[in-house]
Backbone bond lengths (Angstrom), bond angles and torsions (degrees), N, CA, C in turn:
res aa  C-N    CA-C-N  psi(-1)  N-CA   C-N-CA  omega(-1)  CA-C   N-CA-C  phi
1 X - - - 1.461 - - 1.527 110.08 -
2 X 1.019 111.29 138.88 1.826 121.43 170.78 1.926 114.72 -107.16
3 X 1.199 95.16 129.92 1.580 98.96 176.14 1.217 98.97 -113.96
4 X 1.491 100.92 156.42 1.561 117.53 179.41 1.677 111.31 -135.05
5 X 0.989 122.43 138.15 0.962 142.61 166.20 1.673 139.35 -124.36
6 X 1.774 85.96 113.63 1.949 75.96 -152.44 1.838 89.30 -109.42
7 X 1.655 100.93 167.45 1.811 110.82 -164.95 1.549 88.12 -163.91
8 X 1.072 94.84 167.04 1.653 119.44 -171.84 1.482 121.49 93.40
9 X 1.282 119.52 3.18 1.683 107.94 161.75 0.965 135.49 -71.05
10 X 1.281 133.08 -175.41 1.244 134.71 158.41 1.959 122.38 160.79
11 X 1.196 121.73 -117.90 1.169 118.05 -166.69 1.923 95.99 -132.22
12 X 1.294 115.86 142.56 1.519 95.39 -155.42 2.024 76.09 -163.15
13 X 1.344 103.19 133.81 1.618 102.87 170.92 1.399 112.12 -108.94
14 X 1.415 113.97 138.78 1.251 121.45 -176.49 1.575 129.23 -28.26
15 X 1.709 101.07 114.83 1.918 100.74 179.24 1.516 88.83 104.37
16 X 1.363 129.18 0.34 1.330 135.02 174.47 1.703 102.62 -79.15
17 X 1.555 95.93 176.98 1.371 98.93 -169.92 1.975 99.82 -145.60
18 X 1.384 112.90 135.87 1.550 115.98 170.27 1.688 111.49 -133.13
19 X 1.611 93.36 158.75 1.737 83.37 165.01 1.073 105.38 -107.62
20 X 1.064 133.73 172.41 1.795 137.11 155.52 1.701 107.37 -120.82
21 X 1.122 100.52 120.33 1.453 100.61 166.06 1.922 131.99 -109.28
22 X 0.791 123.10 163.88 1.861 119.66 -163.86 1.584 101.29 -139.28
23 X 1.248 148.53 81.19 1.040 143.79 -163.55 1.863 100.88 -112.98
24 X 1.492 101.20 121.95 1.916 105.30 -155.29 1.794 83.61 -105.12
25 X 1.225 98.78 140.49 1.477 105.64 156.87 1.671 132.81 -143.46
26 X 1.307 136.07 -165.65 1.264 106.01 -174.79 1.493 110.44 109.08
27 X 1.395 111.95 -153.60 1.570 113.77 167.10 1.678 131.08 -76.62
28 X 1.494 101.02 54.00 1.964 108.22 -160.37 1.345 92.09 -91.33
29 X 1.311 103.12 101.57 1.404 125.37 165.67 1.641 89.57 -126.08
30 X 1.688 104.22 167.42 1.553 107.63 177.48 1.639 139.52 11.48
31 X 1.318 93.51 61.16 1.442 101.58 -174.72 1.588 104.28 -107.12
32 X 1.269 98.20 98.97 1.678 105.53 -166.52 1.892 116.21 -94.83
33 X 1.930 103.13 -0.56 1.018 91.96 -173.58 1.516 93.98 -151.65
34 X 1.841 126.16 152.88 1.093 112.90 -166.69 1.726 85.53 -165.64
35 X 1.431 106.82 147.96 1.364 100.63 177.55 1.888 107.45 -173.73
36 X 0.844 111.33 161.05 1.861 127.72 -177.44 1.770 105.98 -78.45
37 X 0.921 102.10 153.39 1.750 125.28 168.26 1.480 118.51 -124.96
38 X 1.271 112.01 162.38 1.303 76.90 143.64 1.906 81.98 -157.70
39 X 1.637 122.54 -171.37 1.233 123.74 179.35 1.593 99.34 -147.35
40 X 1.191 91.19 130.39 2.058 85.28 153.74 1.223 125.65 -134.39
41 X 1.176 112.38 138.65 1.817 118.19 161.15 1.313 105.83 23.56
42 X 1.819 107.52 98.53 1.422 98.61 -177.64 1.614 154.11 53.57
43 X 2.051 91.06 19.16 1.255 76.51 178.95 1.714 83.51 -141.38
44 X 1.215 116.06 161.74 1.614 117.59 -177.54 1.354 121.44 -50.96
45 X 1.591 122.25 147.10 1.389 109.35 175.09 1.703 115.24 -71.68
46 X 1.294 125.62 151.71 0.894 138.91 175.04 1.531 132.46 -146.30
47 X 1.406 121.98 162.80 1.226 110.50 -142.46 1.436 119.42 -106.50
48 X 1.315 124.11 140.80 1.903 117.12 -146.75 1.390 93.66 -111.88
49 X 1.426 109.37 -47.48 1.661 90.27 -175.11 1.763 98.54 -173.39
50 X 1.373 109.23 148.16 1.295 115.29 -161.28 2.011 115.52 -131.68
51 X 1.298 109.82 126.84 1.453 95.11 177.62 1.682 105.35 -123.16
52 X 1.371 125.35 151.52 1.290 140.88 -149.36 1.365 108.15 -161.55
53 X 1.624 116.20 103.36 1.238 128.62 168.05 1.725 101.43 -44.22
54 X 1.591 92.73 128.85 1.647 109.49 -173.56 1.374 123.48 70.57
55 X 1.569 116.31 3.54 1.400 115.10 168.47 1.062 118.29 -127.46
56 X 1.337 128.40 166.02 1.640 131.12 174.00 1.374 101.11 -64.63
57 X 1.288 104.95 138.68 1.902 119.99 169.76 2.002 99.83 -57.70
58 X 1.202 101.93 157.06 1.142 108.48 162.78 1.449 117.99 -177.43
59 X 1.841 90.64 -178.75 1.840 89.33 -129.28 1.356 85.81 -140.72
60 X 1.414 129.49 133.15 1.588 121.68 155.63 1.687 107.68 -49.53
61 X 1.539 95.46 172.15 1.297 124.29 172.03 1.402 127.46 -25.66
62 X 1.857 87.40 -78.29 1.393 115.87 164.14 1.214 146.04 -59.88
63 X 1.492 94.96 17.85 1.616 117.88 164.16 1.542 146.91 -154.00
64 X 1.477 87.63 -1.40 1.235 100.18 130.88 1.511 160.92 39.95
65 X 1.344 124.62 24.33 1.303 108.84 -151.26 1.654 112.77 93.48
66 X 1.192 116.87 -0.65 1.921 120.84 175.84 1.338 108.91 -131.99
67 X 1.338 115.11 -47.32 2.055 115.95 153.36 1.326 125.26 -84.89
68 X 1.544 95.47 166.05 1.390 84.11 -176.14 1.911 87.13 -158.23
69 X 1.448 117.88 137.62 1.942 115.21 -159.28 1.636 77.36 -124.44
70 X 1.224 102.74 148.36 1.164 119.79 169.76 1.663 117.39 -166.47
71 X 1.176 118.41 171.73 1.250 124.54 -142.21 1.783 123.24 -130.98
72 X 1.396 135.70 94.31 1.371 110.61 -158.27 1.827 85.68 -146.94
73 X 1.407 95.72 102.27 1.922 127.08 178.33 1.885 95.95 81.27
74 X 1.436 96.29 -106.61 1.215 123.44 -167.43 2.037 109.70 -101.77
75 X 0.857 92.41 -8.41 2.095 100.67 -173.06 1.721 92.40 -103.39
76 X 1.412 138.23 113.01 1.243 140.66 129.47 1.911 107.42 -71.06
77 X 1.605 82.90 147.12 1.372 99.76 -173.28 1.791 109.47 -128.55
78 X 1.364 104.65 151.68 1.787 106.57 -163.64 1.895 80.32 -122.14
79 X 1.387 109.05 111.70 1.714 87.95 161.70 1.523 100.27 -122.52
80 X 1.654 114.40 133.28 1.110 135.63 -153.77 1.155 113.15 -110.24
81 X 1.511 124.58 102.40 1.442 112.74 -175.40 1.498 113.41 -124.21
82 X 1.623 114.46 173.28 1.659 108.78 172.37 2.128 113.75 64.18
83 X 1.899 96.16 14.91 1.485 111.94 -162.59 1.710 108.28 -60.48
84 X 1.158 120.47 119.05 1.644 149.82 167.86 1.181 112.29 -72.88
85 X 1.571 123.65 145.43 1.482 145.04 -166.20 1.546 91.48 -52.23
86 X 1.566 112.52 -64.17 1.331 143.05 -141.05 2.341 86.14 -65.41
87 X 1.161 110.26 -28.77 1.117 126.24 -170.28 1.609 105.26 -63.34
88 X 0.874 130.13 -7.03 1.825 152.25 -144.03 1.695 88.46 -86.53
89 X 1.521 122.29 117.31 1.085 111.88 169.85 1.460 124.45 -169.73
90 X 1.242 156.32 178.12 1.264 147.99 127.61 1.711 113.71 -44.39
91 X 1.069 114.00 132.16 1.591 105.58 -178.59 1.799 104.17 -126.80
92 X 1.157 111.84 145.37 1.898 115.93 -147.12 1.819 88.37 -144.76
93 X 1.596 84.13 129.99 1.529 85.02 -177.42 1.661 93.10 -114.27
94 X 1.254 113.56 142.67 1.202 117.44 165.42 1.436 118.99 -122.72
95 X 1.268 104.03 165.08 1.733 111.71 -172.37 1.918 93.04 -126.16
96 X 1.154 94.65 -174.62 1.526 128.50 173.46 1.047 130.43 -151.49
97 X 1.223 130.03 127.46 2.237 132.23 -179.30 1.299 98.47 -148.91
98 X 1.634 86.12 102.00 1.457 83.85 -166.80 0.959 162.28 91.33
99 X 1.076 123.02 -87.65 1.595 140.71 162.59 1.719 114.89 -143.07
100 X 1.923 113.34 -6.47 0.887 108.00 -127.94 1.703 83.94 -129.12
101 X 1.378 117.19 110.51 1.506 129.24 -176.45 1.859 116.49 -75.58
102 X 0.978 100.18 99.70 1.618 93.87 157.30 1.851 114.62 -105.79
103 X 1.479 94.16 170.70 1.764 103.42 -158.75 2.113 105.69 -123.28
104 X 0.300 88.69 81.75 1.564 83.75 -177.45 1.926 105.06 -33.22
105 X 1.177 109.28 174.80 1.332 102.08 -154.97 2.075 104.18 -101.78
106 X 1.037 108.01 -0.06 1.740 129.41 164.52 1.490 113.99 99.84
107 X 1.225 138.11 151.18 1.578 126.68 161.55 1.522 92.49 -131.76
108 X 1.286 85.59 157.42 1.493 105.19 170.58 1.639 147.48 -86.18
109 X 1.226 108.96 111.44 1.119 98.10 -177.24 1.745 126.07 -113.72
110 X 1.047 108.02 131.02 1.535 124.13 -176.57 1.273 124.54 -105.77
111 X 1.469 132.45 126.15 1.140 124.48 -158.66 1.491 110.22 -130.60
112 X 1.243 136.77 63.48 1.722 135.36 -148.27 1.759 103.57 -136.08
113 X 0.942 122.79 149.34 1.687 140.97 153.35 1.512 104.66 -64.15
C-alpha cells in the first residue's frame, strides 16, 4: 500500500502564489506516474497536471504557463502561480504502481480578495 500525504493549501488572494506538496510512503516501489487534481463545488474532478517517468509532464489548458508539477524521489510538487478565483478547489494528488491508483486525501485551496 502507498500513502500520501498532501500540504500546502490554504487561503491565497488573487495573483497569489502556493505550493502543494504529495509526499507517498509505504510500499513506493515503481511508481512511474504521479500527478494533481483538482475538484470544485459541484463540478467533477479533473486533471491539472501530470508527470511520467519517460514522458513530458503535462498540464491542462487552464494552467498553463501559471503551474508548474514537478518531481523530487517520492514528493511531487504543484507550484501555483498568477492563482485565479475560478482556480478555487479541492486539489488531489494521485500516484500510480503499476496498474494500481492511489488518491491522496485533498487540501484546499481558496483563491478570493
Amino acid at each position: 500500500q502507498v500513502q500520501l500525504v498532501e500540504s500546502g493549501g490554504g487561503l491565497v488572494q488573487p495573483g497569489g502564489s502556493l505550493r502543494l506538496s504529495c509526499a507517498a510512503s509505504g510500499s513506493i516501489f515503481a511508481i512511474n506516474h504521479m500527478g494533481w487534481y483538482r475538484q470544485a463545488p459541484g463540478k467533477q474532478r479533473v486533471l491539472v497536471a501530470t508527470i511520467t517517468s519517460g514522458a513530458p509532464t503535462n498540464y491542462a489548458d487552464f494552467v498553463k504557463g501559471r503551474f508548474t508539477i514537478s518531481r523530487d524521489k517520492n514528493t511531487v510538487f504543484l507550484q501555483m502561480n498568477s492563482l485565479k478565483p475560478e482556480d478555487t478547489a479541492v486539489y488531489y494528488c494521485k500516484v500510480v504502481q503499476y496498474a494500481t491508483v492511489f488518491w491522496g486525501q485533498g487540501t484546499q485551496v481558496t483563491v478570493s480578495s
